[in-house]
The first five atom37 places (N, CA, C, CB, O) and aatype in JSON, in Angstrom:
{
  "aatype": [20, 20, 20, 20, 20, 20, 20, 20, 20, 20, 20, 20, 20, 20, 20, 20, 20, 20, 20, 20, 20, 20, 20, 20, 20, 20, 20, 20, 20, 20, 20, 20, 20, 20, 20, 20, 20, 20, 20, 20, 20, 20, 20, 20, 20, 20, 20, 20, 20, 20, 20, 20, 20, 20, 20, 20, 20, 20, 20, 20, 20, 20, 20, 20, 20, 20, 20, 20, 20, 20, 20, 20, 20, 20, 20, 20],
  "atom_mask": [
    [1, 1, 1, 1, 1],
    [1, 1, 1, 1, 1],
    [1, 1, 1, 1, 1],
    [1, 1, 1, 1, 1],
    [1, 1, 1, 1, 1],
    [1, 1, 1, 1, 1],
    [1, 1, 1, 1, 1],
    [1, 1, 1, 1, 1],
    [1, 1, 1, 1, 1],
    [1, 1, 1, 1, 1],
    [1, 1, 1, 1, 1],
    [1, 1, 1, 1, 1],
    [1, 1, 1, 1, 1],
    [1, 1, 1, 1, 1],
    [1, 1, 1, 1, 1],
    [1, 1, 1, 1, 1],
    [1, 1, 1, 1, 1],
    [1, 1, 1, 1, 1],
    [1, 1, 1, 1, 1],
    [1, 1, 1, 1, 1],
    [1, 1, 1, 1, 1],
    [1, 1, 1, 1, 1],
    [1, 1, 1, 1, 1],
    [1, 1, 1, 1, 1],
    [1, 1, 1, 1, 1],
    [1, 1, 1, 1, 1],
    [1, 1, 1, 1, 1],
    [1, 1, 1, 1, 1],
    [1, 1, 1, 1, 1],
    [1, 1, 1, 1, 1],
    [1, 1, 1, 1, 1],
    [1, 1, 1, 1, 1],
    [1, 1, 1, 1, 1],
    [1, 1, 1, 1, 1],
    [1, 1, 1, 1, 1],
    [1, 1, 1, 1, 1],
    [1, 1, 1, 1, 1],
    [1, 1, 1, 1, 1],
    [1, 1, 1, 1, 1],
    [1, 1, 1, 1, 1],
    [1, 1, 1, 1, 1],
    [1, 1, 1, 1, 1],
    [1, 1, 1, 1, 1],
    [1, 1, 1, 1, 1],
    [1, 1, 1, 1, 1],
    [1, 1, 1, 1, 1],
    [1, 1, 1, 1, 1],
    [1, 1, 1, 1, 1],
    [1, 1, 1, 1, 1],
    [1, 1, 1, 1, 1],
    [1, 1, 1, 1, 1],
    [1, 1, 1, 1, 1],
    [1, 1, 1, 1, 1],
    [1, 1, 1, 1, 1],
    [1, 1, 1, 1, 1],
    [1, 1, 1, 1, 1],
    [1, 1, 1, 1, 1],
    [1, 1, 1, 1, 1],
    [1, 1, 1, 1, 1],
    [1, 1, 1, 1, 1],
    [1, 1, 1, 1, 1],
    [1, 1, 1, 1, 1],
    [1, 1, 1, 1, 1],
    [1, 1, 1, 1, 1],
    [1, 1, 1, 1, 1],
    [1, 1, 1, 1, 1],
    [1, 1, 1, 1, 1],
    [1, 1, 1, 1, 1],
    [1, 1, 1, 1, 1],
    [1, 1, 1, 1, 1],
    [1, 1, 1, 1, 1],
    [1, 1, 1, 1, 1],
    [1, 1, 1, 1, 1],
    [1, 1, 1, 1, 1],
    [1, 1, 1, 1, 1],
    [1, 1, 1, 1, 1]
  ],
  "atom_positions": [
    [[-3.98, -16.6, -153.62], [-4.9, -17.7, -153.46], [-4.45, -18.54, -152.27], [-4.98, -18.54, -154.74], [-3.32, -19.02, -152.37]],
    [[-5.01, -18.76, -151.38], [-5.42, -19.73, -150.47], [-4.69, -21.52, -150.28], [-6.9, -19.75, -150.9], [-5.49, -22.26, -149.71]],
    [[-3.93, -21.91, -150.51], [-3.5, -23.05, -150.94], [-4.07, -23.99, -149.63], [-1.84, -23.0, -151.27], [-4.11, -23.78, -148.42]],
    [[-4.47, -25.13, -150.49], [-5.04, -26.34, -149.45], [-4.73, -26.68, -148.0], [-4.7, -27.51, -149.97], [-5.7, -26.73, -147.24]],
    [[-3.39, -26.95, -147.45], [-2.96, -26.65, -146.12], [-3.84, -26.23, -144.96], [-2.11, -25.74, -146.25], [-4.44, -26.77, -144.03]],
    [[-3.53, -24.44, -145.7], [-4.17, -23.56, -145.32], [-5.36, -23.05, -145.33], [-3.76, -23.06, -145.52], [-5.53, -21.92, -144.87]],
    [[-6.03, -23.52, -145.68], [-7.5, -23.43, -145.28], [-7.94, -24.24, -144.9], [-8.29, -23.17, -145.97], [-9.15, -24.1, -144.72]],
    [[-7.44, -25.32, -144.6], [-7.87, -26.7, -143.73], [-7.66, -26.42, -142.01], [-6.7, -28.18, -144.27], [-8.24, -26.97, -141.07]],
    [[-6.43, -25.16, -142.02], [-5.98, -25.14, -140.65], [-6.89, -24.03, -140.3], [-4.34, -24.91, -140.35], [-7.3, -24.16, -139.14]],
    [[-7.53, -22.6, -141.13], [-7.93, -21.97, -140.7], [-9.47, -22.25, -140.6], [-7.43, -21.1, -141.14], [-10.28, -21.52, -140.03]],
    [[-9.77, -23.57, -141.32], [-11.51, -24.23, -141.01], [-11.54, -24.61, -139.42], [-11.95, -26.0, -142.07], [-12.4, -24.49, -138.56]],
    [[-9.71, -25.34, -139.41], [-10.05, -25.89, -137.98], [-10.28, -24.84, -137.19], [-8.98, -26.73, -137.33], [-11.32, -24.79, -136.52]],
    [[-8.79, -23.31, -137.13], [-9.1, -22.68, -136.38], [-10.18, -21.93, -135.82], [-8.58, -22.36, -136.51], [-10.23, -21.64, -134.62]],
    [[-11.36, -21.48, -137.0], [-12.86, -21.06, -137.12], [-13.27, -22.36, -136.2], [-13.62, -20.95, -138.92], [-13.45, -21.89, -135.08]],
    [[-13.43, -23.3, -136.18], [-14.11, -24.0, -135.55], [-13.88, -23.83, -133.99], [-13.93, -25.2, -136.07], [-14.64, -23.58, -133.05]],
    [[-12.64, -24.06, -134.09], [-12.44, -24.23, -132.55], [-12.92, -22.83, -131.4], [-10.7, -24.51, -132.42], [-13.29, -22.95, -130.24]],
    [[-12.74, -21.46, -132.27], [-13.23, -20.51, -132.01], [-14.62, -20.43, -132.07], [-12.72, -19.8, -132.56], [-15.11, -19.39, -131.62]],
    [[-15.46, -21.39, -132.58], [-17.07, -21.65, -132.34], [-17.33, -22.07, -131.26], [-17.74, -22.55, -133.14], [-18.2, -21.72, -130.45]],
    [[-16.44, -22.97, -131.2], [-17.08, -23.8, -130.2], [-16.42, -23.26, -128.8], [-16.81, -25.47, -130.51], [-17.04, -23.51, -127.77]],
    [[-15.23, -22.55, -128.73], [-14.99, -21.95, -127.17], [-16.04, -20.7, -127.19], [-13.13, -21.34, -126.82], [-16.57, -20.46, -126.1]],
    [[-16.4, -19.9, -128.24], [-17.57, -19.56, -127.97], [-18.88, -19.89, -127.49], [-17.67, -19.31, -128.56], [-19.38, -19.41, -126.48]],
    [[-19.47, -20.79, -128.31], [-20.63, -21.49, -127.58], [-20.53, -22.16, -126.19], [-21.05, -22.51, -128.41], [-21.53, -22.63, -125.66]],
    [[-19.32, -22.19, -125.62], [-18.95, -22.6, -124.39], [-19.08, -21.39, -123.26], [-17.53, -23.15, -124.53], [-19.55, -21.47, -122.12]],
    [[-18.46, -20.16, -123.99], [-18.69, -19.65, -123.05], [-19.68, -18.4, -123.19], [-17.56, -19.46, -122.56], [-19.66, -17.52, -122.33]],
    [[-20.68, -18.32, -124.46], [-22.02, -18.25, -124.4], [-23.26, -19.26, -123.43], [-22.19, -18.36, -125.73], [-24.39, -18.82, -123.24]],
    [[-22.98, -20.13, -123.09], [-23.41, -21.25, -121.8], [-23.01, -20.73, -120.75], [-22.8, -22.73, -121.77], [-23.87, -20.46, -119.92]],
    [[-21.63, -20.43, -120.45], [-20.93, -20.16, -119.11], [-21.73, -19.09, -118.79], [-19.32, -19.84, -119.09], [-22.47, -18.96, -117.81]],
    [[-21.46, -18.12, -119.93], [-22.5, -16.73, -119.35], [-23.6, -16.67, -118.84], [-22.89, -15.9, -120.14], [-23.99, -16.11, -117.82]],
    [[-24.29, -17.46, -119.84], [-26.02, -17.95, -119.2], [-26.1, -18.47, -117.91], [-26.79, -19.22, -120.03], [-26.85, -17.81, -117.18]],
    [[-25.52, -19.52, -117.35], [-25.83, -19.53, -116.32], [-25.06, -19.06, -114.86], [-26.15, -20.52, -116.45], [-25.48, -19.29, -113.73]],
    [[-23.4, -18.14, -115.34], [-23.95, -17.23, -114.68], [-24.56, -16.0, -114.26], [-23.67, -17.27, -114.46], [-24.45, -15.21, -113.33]],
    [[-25.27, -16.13, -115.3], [-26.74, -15.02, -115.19], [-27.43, -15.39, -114.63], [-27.59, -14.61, -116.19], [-27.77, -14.73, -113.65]],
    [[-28.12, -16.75, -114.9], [-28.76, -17.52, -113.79], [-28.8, -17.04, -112.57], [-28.24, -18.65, -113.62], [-29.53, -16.24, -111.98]],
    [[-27.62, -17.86, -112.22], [-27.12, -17.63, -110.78], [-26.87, -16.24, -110.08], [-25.91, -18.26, -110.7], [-26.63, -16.07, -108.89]],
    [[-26.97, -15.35, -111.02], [-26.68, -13.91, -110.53], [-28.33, -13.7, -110.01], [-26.0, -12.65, -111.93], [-28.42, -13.3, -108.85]],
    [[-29.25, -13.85, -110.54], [-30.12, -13.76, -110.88], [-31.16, -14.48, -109.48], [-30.0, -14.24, -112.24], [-32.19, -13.98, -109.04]],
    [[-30.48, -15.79, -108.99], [-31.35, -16.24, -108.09], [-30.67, -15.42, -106.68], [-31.41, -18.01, -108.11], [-31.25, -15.47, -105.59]],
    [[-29.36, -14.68, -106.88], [-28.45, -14.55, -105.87], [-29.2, -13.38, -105.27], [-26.89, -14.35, -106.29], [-29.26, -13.02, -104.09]],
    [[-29.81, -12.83, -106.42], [-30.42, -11.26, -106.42], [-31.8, -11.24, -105.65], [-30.73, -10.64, -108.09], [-32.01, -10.51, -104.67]],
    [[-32.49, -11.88, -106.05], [-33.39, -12.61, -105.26], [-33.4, -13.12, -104.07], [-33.64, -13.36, -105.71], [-34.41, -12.81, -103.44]],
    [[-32.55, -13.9, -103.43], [-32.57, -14.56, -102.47], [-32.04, -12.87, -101.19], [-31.42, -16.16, -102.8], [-32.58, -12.44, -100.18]],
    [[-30.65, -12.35, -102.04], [-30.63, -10.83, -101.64], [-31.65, -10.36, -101.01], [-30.5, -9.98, -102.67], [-31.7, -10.33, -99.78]],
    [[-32.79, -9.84, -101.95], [-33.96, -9.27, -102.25], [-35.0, -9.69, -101.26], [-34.31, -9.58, -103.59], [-35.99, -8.97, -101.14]],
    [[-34.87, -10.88, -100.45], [-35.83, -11.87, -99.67], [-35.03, -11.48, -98.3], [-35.84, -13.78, -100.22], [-35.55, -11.07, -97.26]],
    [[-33.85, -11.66, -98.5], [-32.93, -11.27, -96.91], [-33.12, -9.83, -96.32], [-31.1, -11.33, -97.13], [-33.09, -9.73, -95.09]],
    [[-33.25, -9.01, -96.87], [-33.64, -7.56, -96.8], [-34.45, -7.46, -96.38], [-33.78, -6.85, -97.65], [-34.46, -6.68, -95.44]],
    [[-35.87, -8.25, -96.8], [-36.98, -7.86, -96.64], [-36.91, -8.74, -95.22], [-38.06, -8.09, -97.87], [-37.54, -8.15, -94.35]],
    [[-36.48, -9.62, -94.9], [-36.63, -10.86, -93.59], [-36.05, -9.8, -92.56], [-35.47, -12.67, -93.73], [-36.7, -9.61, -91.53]],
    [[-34.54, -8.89, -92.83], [-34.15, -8.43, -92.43], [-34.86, -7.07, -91.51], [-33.48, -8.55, -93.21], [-34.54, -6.64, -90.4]],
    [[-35.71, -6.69, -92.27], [-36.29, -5.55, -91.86], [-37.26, -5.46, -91.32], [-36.42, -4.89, -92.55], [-37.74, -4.46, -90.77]],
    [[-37.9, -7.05, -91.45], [-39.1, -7.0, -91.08], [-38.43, -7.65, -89.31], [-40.35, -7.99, -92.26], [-39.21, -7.25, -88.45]],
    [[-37.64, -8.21, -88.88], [-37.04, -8.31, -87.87], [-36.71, -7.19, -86.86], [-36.15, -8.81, -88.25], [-37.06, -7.07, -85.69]],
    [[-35.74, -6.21, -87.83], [-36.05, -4.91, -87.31], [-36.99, -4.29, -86.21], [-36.35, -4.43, -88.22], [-36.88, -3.93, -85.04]],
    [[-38.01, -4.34, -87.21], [-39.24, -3.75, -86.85], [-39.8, -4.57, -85.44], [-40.3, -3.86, -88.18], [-39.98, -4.01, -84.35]],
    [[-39.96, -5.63, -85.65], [-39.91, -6.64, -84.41], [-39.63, -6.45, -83.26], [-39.22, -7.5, -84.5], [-40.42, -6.56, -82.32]],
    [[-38.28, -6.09, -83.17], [-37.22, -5.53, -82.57], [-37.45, -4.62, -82.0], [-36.37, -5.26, -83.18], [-37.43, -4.78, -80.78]],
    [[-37.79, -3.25, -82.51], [-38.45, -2.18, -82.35], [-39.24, -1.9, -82.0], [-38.59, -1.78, -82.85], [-39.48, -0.83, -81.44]],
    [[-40.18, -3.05, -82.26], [-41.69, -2.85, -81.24], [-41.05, -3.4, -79.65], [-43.42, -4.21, -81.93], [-41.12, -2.7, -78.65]],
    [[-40.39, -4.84, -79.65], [-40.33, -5.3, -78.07], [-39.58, -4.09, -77.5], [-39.43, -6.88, -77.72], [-40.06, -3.67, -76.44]],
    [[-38.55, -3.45, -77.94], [-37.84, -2.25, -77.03], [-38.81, -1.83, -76.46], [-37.09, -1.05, -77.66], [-39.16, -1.94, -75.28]],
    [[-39.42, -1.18, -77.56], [-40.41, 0.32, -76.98], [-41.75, -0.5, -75.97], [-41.4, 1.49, -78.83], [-42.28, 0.26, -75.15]],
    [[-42.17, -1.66, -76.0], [-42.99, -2.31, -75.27], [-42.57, -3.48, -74.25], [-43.78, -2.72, -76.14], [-43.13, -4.58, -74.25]],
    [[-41.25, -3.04, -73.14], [-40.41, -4.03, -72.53], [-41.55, -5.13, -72.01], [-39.41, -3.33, -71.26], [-41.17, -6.3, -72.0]],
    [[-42.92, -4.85, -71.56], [-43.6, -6.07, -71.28], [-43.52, -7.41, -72.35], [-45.01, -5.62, -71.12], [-43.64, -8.54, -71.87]],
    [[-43.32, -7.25, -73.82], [-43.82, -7.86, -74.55], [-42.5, -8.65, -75.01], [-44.65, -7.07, -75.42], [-42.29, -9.54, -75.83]],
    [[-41.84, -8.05, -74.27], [-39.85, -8.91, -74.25], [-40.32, -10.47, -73.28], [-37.99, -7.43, -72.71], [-41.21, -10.45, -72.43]],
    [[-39.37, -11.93, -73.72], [-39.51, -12.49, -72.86], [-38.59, -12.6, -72.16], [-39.92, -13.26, -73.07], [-37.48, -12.11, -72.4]],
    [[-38.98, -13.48, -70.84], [-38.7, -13.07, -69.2], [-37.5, -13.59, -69.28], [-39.68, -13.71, -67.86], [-37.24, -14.58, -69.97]],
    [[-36.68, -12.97, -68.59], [-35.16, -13.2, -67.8], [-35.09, -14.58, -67.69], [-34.97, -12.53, -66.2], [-35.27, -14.88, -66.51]],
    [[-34.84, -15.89, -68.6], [-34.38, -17.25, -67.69], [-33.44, -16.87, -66.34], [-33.34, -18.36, -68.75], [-32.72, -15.96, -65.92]],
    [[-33.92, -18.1, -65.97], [-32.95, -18.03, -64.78], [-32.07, -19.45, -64.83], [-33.85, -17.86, -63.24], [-32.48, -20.47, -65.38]],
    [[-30.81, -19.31, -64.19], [-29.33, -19.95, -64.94], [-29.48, -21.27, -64.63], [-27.71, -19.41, -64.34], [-29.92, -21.62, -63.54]],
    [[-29.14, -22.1, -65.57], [-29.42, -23.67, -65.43], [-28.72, -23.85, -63.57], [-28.26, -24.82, -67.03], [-28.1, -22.94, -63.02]],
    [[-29.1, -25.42, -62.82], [-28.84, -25.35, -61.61], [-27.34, -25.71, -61.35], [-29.77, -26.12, -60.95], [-26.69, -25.26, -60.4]],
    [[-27.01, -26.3, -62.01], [-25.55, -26.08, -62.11], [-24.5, -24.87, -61.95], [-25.39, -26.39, -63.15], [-23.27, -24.78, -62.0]],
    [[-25.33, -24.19, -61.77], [-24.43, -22.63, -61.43], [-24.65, -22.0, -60.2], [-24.8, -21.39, -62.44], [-24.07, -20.95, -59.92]]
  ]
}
């Protein structure tokens, strides 16, 4: 049998193990969140990325459509 003490210490210890749980049931969540917007924002750079690319790819192959050579501030 269980004597008084001891089950007072193992209520506390159950508890305290609740609650660093529910702490880091939170922690997890948001960083899932954050994984989540990271993936996305990822997901948006790729696409910015490629569509640059392509950009890119057209002025090569069409050197008219490149702009013109500045010429060097007068200081030089």
């Amino acid at each position: 049998m269980i004597e008084e003490p001891e089950a007072t210490d193992l209520a506390a210890r159950i508890v305290t193990l609740e609650t660093k749980m529910a702490f880091q049931d939170q922690a997890i969540e948001e960083l899932n969140q954050a994984l989540a917007e990271h993936f996305k924002e990822i997901e948006s750079l790729k696409r910015e990325l490629h569509n640059l690319g392509s950009q890119l790819r057209d002025v090569e192959s069409h050197p008219a459509l490149a702009p013109g050579v500045e010429p060097p501030p007068p200081h030089y």
